[in-house]
N, C-alpha and C positions, 0 to 999 in steps of 0.2 A: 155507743153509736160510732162507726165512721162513716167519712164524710173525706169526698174530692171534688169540693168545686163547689157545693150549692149552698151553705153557708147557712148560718141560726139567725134569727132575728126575732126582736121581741119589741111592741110597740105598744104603748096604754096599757099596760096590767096594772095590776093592785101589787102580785109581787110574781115574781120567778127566779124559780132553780135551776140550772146548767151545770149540768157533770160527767164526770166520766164518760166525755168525749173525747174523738180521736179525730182533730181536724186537718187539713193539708191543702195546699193548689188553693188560693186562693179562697177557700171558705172560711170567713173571719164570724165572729160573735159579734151581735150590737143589738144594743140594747137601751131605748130612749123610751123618757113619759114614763118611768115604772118605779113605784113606790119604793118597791126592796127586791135588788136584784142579788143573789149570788151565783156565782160565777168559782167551782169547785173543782180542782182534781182533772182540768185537762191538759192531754196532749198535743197540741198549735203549734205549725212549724209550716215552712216552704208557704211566705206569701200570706199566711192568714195573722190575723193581731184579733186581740179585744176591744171592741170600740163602742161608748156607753156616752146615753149624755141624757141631762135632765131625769138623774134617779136619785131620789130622798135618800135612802141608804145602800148602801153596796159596798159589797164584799167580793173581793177576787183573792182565793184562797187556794194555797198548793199546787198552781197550775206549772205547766211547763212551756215554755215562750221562746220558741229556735229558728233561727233561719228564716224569717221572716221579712217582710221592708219593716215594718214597725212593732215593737209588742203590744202597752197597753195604750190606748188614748182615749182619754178622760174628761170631758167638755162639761162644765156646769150641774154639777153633782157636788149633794150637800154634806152626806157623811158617809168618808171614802174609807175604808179598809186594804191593804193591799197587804196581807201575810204570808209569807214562805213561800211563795213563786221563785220558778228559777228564769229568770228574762236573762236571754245568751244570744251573739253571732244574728241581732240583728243588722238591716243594712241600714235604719234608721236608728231613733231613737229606743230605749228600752222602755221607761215609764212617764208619760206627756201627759199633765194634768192643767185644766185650767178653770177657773169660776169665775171670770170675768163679769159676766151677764147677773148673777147671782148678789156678786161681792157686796148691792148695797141694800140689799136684803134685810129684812129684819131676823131672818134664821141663821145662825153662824156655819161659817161654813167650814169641817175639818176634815183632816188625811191624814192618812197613819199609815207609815210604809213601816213593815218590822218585819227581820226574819227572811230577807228574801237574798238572791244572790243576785247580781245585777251584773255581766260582767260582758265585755269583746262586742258591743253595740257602737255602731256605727258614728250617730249622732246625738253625743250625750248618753248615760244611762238613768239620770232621773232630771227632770224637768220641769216644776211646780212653779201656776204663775196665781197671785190674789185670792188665796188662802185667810179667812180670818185665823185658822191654828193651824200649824202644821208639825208632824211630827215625825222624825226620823229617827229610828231605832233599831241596834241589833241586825244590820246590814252587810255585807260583802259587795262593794264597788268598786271595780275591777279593770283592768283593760279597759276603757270606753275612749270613745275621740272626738277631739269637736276639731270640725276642721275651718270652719268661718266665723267661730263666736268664743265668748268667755264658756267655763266650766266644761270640762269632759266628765267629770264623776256627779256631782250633784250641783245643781241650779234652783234656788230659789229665792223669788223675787217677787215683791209687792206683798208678803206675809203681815198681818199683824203680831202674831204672836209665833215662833219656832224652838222647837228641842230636837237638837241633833245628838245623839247619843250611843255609845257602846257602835259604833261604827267601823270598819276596817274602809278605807278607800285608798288603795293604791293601784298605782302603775296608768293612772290615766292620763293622757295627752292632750292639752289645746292649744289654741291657736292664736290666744289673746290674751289674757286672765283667767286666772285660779284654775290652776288644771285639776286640782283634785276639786275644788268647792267655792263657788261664788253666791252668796247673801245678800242678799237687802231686803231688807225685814225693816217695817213704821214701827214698831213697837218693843219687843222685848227680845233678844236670843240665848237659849243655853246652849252650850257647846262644849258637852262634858264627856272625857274619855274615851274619845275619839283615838283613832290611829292614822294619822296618813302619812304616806309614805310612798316613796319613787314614784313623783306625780312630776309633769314639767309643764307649761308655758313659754309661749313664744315671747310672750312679754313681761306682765309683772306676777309676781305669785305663784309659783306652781304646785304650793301646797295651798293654802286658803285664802282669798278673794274678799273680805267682808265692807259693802259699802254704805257706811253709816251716816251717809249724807240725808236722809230724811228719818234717821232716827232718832224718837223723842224717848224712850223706857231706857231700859238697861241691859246690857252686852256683858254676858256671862260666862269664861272661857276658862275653864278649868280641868284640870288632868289628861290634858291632851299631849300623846306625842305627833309630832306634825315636823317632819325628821327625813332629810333625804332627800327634799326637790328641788326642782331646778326651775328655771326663770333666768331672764336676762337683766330683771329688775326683783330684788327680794324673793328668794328661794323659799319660802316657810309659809310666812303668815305675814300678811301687809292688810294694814286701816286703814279704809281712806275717808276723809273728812269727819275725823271721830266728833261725836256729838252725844248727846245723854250724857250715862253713868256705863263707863268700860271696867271692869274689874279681870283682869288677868292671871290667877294663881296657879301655880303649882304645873307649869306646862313645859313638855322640853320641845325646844327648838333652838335652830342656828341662828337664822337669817328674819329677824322683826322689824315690819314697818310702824310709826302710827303711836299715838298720844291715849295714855289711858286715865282714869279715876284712881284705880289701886292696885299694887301688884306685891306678888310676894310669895318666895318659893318656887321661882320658874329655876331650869336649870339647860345651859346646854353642852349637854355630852351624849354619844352614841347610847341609845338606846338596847343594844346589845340582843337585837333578837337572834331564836336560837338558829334562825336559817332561812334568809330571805328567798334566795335560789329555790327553795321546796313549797314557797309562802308557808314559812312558818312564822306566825308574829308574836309568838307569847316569848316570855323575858327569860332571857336566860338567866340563871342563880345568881349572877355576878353582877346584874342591870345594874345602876343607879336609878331606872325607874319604880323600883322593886319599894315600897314603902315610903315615897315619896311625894304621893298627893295631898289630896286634902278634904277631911271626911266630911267640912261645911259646905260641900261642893252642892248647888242649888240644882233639884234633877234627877241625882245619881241614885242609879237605880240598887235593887238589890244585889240583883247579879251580875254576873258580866256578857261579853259577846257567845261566847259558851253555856251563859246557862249556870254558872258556879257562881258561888258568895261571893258577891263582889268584893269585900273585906274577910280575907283569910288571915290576918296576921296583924290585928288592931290598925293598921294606918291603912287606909287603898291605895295603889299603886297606878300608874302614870299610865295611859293606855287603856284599849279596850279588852285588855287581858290580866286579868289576876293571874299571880304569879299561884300556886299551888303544888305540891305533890301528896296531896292527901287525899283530891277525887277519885273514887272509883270508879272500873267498868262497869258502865245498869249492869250487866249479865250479873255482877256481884251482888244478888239481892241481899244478902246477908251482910253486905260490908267489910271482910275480915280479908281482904286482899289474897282469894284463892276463887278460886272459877271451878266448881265442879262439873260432875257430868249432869247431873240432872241441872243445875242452872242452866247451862248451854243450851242443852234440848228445850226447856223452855221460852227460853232467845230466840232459839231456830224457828220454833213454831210460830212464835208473834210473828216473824219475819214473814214465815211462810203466806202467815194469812193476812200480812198488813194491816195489822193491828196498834194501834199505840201502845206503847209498852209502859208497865205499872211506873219505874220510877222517874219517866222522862216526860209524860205524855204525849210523845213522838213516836211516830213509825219508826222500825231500827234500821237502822240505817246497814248497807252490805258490806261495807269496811269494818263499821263495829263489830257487827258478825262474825267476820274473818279472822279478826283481830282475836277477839275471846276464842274462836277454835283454836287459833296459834297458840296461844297461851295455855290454853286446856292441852292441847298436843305434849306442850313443852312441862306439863306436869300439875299446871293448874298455878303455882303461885305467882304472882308479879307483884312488881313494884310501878308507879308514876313519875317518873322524871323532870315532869313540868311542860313537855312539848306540846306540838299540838295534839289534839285528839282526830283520832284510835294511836297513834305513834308513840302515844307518851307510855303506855299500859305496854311494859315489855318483861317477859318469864324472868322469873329468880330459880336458875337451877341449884 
């Protein structure tokens, strides 16, 4: 379907699907009173957002979110999915969720943002208010600005329970507090293997923000680099009114505010990625982050922000990137670092028909593509260098 101006709406079902729509000018999706809604695989841009309130479960899945006043907004909804969306060059907000109304509910209420790119939004690009679980994973937050409040990259506040995880959030800008990420969370936080990076603040923090003044659980900060920001008060990471059980291990940063329970293994020296200018954030071979965390890390997942073993070399490494040169390109079905002609043709054709592809369960992406004919061009064999990916897979003549 396209659509210029008239707009989807969905009110009292049982459940509904939306997809493979092509919206624009003003016609937005919303969707209230509905059991289970998903929301799949569109294109929303010029003035239109996602706008859903009062639905038991929902899923907004692969959609694409441009140029719009706002992407998605989220009002009192019980279990939220938001996967592999690219929310970009709003003039508002990218992801505004809230369950206020809900919160003293006796059904819990949770979000789960993974996989998505969030980047160049106006006002904030994520936004979570009285969540009983919230969970942030596996993310790109990017360029975002807040120009009258704390947090340009991630906001979340009144959470019970939070896992922030395998994250990238740089280059975001605020106005007050924690330009990459301000918390307050009543109960528990993980906060494991994160990257932030050339975040700033007009005021304090311009890498993370956490306010522990009503928190009674445990504040859990591990393997993060959080490396490169600026503030006029604490550059990095600043606690304010620590309270519970704070445990800080194995993190590198500059510039720390704030009283903890235990620490041990933090380190600060340059993170050494292989090329900020390109956003490249994985570690060059020379890091100090390289083998340096810590595998008791409460959270951490199996892989990394990539998609690769998060533990390639017995100890995990600082950051939301494993250091590796031993991943292959999927087109290497075979594994043996040589790209033939029938694998490629194979690749081509997933591509073609937008398919997930056997070793990724991912659509292939058009760089990958490109990348493995390069390589096929150049004779078929390469090598991994550890950069990011497709960049890192380069010919061995």
């Amino acid at each position: 379907m396209n659509s210029n101006g008239a707009g989807l709406e969905i009110v009292g079902s049982d459940s509904a699907t939306i997809n493979n729509n092509i919206l624009m000018k003003s016609c937005s999706i919303n969707a209230s009173q509905t059991r289970i809604v998903d929301i799949i695989e569109n294109q929303i841009s010029n003035g239109t957002n996602i706008s859903t309130a009062y639905v038991y479960n929902l899923n907004i899945i692969k959609n694409t979110i441009k140029k719009s006043n706002n992407g998605i907004h989220i009002i009192n909804s019980y279990n939220v999915s938001l996967l592999y969306n690219q929310i970009s060059e709003n003039n508002g907000y990218g992801i505004y969720t809230i369950s206020s109304d809900i919160s003293e509910s006796l059904t819990p209420t949770f979000i789960n943002i993974k996989n998505n790119s969030i980047t160049k939004n106006d006002n904030r690009g994520v936004a979570i208010f009285s969540y009983d679980s919230v969970a942030i994973q596996n993310n790109l937050i990017a360029n975002n600005s807040k120009n009258d409040n704390d947090a340009a990259g991630l906001y979340v506040t009144q959470a019970n329970t939070t896992k922030i995880v395998n994250n990238v959030i740089i280059d975001n800008i605020a106005s007050q507090n924690g330009g990459a990420v301000y918390i307050n969370t009543k109960n528990s936080l993980c906060f494991v293997n994160n990257t932030i990076y050339g975040n700033k603040a007009s005021n304090i923090a311009g890498g993370v923000y956490i306010d522990l003044s009503e928190t009674q659980g445990t504040i859990n900060i591990y393997n993060n680099i959080i490396w490169g920001n600026d503030a006029n008060i604490c550059k990095d990471l600043f606690l304010y009114k620590s309270s519970g059980i704070v445990n800080i291990y194995n993190n590198n940063f500059n510039e720390f505010y704030g009283s903890w329970s235990s620490e041990s293994g933090n380190i600060n020296e340059s993170p050494l990625f292989i090329d900020t200018d390109n956003n490249d954030y994985n570690l060059n071979y020379t890091s100090p982050c390289i083998n340096a965390g810590s595998n008791n890390a409460p959270e951490m997942p199996e892989s990394d922000k990539d998609g690769d073993p998060r533990i390639s070399d017995n100890i995990v490494d600082i950051g939301a990137f494993e250091h590796s040169t031993t991943i292959k390109h999927p087109a290497d079905t075979n594994q043996d670092f040589i790209i033939t002609q029938p694998e490629f043709n194979t690749y081509n054709q997933a591509w073609r028909n937008n398919t997930d592809w056997q070793t990724t369960q991912n659509s292939v992406a058009a760089d990958f593509l490109t990348r493995a004919g390069y390589i096929l061009q150049k004779g078929g064999r390469y090598q991994n260098t550890g950069a990011r990916k497709p960049l890192c897979w380069v010919p061995v003549e």
